[in-house]
C-alpha positions as CSV (number, residue, x, y, z in Angstrom):
1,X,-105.2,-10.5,-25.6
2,X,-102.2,-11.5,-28.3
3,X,-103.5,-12.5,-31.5
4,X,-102.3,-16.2,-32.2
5,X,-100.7,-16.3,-35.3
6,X,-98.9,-19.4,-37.3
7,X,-95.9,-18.2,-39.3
8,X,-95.3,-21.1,-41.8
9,X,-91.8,-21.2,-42.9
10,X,-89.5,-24.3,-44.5
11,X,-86.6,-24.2,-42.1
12,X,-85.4,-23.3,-39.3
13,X,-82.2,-20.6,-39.9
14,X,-80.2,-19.1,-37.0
15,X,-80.7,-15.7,-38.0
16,X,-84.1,-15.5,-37.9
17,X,-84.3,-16.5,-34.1
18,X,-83.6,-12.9,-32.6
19,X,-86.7,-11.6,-35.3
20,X,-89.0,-14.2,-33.7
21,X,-88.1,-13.5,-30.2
22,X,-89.1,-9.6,-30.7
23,X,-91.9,-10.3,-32.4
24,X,-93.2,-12.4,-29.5
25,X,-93.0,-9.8,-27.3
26,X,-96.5,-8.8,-29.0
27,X,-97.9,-11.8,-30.4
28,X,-98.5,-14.8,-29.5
29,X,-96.8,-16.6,-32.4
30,X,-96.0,-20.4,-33.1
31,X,-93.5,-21.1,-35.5
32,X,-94.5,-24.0,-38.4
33,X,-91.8,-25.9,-40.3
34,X,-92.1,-28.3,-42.9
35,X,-89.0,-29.1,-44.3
36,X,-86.5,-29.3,-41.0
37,X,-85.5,-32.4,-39.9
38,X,-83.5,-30.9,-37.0
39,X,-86.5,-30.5,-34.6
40,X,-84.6,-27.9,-32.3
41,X,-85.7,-26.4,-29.7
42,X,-85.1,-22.4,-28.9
43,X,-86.2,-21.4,-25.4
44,X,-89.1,-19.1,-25.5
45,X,-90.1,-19.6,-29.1
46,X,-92.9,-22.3,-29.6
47,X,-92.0,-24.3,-32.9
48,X,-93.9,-27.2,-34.7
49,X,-91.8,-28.8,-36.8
50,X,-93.9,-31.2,-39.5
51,X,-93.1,-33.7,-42.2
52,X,-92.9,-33.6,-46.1
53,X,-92.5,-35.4,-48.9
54,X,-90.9,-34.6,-52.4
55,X,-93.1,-35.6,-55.7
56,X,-91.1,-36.2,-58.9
57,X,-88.1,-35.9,-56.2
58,X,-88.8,-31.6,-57.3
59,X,-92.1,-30.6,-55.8
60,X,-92.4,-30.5,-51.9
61,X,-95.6,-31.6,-50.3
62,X,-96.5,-31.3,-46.4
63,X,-100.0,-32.9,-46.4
64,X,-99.5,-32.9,-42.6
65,X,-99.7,-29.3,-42.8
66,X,-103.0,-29.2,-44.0
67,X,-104.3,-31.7,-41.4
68,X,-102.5,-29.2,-38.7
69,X,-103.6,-25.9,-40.2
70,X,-107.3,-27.2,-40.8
71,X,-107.4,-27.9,-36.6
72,X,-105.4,-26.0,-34.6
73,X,-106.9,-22.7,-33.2
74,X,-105.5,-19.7,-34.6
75,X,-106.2,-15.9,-35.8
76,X,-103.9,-15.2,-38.3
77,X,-101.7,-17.6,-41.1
78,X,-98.6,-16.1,-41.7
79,X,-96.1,-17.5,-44.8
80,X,-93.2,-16.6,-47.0
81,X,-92.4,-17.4,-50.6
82,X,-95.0,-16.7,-52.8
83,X,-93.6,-19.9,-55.3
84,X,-94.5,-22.8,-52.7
85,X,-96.7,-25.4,-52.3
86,X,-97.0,-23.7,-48.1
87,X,-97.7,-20.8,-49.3
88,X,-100.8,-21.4,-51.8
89,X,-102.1,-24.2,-48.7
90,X,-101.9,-21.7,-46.2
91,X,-103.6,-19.3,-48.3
92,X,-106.6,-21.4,-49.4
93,X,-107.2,-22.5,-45.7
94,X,-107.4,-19.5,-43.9
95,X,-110.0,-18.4,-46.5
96,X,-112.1,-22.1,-46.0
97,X,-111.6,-21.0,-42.3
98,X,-112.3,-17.5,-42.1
99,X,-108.9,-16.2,-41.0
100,X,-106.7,-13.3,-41.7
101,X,-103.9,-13.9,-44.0
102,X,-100.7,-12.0,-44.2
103,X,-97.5,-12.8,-47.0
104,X,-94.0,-11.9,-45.9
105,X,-92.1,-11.6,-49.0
106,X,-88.6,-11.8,-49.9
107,X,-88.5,-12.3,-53.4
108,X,-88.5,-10.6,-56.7
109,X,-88.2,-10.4,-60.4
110,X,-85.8,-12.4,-62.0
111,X,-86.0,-15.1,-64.8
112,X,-88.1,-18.0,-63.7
113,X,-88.1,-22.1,-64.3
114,X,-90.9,-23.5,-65.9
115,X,-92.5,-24.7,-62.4
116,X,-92.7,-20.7,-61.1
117,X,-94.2,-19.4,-64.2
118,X,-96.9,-22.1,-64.4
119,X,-98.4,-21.4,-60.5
120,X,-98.1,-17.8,-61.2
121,X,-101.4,-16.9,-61.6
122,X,-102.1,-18.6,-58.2
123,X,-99.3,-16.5,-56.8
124,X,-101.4,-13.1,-58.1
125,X,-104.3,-14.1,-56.7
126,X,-102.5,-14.9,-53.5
127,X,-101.1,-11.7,-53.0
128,X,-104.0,-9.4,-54.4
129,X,-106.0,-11.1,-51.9
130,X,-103.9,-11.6,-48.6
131,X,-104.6,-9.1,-46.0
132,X,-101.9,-7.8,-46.8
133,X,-98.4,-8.3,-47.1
134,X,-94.5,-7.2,-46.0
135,X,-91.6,-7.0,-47.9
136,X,-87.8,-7.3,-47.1
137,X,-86.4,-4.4,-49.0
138,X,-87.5,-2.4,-52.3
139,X,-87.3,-4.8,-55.0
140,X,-89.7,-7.3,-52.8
141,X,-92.4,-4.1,-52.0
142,X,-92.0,-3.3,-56.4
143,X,-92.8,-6.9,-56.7
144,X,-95.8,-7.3,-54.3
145,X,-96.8,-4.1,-56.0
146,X,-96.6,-5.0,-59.5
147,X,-99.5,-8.1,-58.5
148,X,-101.8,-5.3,-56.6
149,X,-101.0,-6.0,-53.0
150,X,-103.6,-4.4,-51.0
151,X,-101.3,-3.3,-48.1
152,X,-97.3,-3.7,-47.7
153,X,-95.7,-3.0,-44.6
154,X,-91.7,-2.9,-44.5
155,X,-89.8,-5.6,-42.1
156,X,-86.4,-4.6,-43.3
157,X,-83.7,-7.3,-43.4
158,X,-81.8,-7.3,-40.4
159,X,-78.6,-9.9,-39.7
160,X,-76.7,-11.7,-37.0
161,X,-73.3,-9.2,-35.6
162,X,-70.2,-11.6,-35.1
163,X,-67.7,-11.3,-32.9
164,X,-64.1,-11.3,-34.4
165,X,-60.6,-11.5,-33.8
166,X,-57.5,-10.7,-35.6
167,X,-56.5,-12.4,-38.9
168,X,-57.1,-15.8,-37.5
169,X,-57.3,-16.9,-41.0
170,X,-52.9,-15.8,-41.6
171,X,-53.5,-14.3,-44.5
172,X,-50.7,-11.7,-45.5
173,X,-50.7,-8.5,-43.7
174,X,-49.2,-6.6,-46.5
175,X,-52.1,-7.0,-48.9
176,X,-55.4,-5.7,-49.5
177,X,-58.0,-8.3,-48.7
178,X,-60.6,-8.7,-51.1
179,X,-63.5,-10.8,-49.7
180,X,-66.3,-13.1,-50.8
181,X,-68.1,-15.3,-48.3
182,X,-70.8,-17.8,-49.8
183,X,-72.1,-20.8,-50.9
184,X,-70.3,-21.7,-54.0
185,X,-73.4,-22.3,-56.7
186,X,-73.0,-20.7,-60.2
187,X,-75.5,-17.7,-59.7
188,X,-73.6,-16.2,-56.6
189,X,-71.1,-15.1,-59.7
190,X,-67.9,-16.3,-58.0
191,X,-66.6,-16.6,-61.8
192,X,-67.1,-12.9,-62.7
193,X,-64.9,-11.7,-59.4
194,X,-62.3,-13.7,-60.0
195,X,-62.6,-12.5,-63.7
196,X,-61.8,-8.8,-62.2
197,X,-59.3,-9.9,-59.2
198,X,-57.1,-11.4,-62.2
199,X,-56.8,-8.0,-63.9
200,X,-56.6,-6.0,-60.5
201,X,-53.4,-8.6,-59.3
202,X,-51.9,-7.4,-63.1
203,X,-51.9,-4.8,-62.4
204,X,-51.1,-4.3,-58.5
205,X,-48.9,-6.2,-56.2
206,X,-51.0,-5.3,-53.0
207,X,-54.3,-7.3,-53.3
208,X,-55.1,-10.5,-52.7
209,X,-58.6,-12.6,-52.8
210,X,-60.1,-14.7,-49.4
211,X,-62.7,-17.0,-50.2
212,X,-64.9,-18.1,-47.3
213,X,-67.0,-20.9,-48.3
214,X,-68.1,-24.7,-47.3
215,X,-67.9,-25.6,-50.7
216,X,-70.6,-25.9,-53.4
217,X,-71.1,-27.6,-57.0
218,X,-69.4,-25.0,-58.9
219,X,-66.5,-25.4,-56.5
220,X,-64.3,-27.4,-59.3
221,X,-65.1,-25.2,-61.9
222,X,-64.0,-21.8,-59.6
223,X,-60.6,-23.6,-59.0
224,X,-60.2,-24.3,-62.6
225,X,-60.3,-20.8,-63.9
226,X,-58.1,-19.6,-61.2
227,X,-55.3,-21.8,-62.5
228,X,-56.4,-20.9,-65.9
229,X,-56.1,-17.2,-65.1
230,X,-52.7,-18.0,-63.1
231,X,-54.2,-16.0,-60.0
232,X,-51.3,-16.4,-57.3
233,X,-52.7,-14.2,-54.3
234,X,-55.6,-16.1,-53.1
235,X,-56.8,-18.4,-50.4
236,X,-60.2,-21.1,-49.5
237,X,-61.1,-20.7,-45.9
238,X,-64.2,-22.6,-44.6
239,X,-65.1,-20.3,-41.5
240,X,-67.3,-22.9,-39.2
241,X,-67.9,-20.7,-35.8
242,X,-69.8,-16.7,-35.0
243,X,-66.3,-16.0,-34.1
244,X,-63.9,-17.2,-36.9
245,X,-66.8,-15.8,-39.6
246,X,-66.5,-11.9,-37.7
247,X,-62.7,-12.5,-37.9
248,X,-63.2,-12.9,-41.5
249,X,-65.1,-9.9,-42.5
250,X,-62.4,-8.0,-39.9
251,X,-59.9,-8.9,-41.9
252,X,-61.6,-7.6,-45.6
253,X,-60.8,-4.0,-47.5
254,X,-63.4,-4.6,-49.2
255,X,-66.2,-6.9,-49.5
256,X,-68.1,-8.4,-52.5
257,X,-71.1,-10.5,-53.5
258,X,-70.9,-10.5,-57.2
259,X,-74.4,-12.7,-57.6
260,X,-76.5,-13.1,-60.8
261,X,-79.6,-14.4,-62.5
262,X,-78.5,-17.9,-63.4
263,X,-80.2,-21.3,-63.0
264,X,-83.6,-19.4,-62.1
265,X,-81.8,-18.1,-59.2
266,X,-80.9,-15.1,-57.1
267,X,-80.5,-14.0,-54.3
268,X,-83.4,-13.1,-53.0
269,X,-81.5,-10.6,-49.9
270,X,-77.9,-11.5,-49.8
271,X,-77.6,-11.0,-45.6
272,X,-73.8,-11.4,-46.3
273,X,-74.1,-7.7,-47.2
274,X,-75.5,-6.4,-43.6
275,X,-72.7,-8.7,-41.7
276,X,-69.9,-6.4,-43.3
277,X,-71.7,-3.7,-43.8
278,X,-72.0,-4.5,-39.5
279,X,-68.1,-4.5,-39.7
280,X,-67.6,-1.5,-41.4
281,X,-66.5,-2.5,-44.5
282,X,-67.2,-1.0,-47.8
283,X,-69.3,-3.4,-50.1
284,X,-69.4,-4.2,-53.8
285,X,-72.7,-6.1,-55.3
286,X,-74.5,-6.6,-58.6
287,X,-77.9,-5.2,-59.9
288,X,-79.1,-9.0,-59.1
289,X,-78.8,-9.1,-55.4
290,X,-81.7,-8.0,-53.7
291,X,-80.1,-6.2,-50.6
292,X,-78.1,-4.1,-52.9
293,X,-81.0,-1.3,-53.6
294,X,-81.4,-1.2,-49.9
295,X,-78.1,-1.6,-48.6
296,X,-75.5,0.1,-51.0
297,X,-75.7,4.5,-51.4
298,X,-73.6,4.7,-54.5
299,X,-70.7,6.1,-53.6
300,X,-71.4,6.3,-49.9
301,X,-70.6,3.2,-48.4
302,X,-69.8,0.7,-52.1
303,X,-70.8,0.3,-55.3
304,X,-74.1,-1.3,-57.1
305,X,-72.4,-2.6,-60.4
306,X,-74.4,-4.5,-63.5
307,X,-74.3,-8.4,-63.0
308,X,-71.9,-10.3,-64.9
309,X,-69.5,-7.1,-65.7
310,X,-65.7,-8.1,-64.5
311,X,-64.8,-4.6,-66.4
312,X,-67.2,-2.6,-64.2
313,X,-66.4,-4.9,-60.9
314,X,-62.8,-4.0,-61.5
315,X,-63.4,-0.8,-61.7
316,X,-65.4,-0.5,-58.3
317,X,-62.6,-2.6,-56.8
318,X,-59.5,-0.4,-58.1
319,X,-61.4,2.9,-57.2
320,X,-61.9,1.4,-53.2
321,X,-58.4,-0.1,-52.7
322,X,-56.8,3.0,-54.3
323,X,-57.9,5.2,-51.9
324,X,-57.5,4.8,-47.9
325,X,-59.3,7.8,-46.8
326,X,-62.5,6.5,-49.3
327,X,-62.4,3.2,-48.3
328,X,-62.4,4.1,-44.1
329,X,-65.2,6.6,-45.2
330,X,-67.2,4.1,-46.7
331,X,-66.7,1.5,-43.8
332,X,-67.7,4.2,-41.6
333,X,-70.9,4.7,-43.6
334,X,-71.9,1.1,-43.7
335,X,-72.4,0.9,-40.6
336,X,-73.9,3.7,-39.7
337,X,-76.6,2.4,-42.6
338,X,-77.1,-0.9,-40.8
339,X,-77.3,0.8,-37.0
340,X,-79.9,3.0,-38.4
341,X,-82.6,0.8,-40.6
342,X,-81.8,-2.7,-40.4
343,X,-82.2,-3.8,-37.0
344,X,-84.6,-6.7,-35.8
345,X,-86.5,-4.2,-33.7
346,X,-87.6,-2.5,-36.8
347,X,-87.3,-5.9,-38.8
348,X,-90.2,-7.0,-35.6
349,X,-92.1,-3.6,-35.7
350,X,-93.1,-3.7,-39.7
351,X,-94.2,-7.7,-39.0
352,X,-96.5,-6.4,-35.7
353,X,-97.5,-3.5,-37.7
354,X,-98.9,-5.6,-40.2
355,X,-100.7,-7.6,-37.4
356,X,-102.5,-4.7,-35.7
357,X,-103.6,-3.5,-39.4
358,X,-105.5,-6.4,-40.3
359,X,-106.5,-7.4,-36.6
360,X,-108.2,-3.7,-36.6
361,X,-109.4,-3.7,-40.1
């Protein structure tokens, strides 16, 4: 018989749905949100979705979680992000209740707000005593590590492949295309590419910069300094569909994601990475991206820079664009990384893995 498991989670994200569906095929899992609003359903995936509240309009509460988890019949309690209020519920249930407990983890160190440093001690004593735990990549296995995890199985990042068409987008054809695709919040380091692209358009006439974004609060201040800077080659594109987002990575030399530790925030993966990376397209990130220890073989297929370095991101860009055969090479590479480690079958496997361990033990 399956093991029933409940994997808590706060929303509902399309790229998670091919995961789910291969880790079905060995479990029996039910999928519990608390902070989705959508209530959508997905054909063979059975999803709960429940209701929260925010105190102090900060902290989320689901007490209809706790009603639901203290009722239901299940084997194993299954959540992510060590830093929530689900998370430390969850926890404390499935010990009231006698059940296993397993952790998936995508975070790691960074610098935290005032809220994550105070529960930290309860987030030690979660992970030291789940039975056990996975992690998304290295930095989130160091970090599970570090707070004496017990067990960590691997369910390595895998990410959505887009379809794409030529330059839908009619940018010019006679420049190289350096792309960043993301929200536009101040830790995703928008500012400190631009910084670089500035110099690099000084000093070449064959580059020009494609923003893909819906928009974000530092949105007014990234259009500011590229007046300030007098950037001419550039464009805002707000890709909306699978198709028009492929056609935007096709169209990239070279693609970066330039993030940084700012307003107690990182990013945790950065999946933009293993869409171009999909594509074949070499790839530029920071030392503050959590994908980028996994993802990028120096060299290889891109370049692992310090955060908040224009000097050294223009450097890694100017090396890429200034050499043809290198930058096909490193395409070439990048994808060959992605086919090889970070699919959703292995993504499933480390997740069932974990199962069967603590199920056995």
């Amino acid at each position: 018989m399956k093991p029933k498991v409940f994997f808590i989670k706060n929303r509902l994200v399309d790229y998670t749905t091919p995961w789910f569906k291969e880790i079905n095929k060995s479990i029996d899992l039910t999928l519990v949100y608390t902070q989705d609003k959508r209530n959508e359903k997905i054909d063979d995936l059975k999803i709960i979705y429940l209701t929260h509240f925010k105190l102090f309009n900060k902290f989320s509460i689901s007490f209809s979680l706790i009603k639901k988890l203290l009722s239901e019949k299940y084997d194993i309690l299954v959540s992510s992000d060590p830093h929530t209020f689900e998370t430390i519920a969850s926890f404390l249930i499935s010990k009231i209740r006698g059940k296993k407990y397993l952790l998936w983890n995508e975070t790691f160190e960074w610098p935290r707000s005032f809220k994550s440093r105070f529960i930290s001690p309860f987030v030690n004593y979660v992970i030291r005593n789940s039975d056990a735990t996975m992690a998304v990549g290295i930095k989130s296995k160091e970090y599970l590590i570090k707070r004496k995890a017990k067990k960590v199985f691997m369910t390595p990042y895998a990410s959505l492949s887009f379809p794409a068409k030529n330059n839908v987008f009619n940018v010019p054809k006679n420049k190289q295309i350096v792309l960043y695709f993301g929200r536009l919040v101040r830790y995703k380091g928008l500012d400190y590419l631009i910084k670089a692209f500035a110099k690099l358009e000084k000093d070449r006439n064959d580059v020009f910069l494609l923003i893909g974004s819906n928009g974000g609060p530092f949105e007014q201040d990234i259009k500011k300094l590229i007046s300030n800077l007098e950037i001419k080659n550039y464009k805002f594109v707000n890709p909306k569909t699978d198709e028009e987002k492929g056609s935007l990575y096709k169209i990239a030399d070279v693609f970066v994601l330039p993030s940084t530790f700012r307003d107690y925030d990182a990013d945790c993966w950065g999946l933009v990475l293993n869409e171009a990376m999909a594509l074949e397209k070499p790839v530029i990130s920071t030392d503050a991206t959590g994908s980028a220890y996994d993802l990028i073989k120096e060299g290889i297929n891109g370049y692992m820079i310090q955060q908040k370095n224009s000097e050294e991101l223009y450097q890694a860009l100017n090396k890429i664009l200034s050499d043809r055969k290198l930058k096909e090479r490193m395409g070439k590479e990048s994808k060959k990384i992605i086919g090889k480690n970070f699919t959703y079958e292995k993504m499933a496997q480390g997740f069932v893995d974990a199962v069967d361990y603590i199920t056995s033990s």
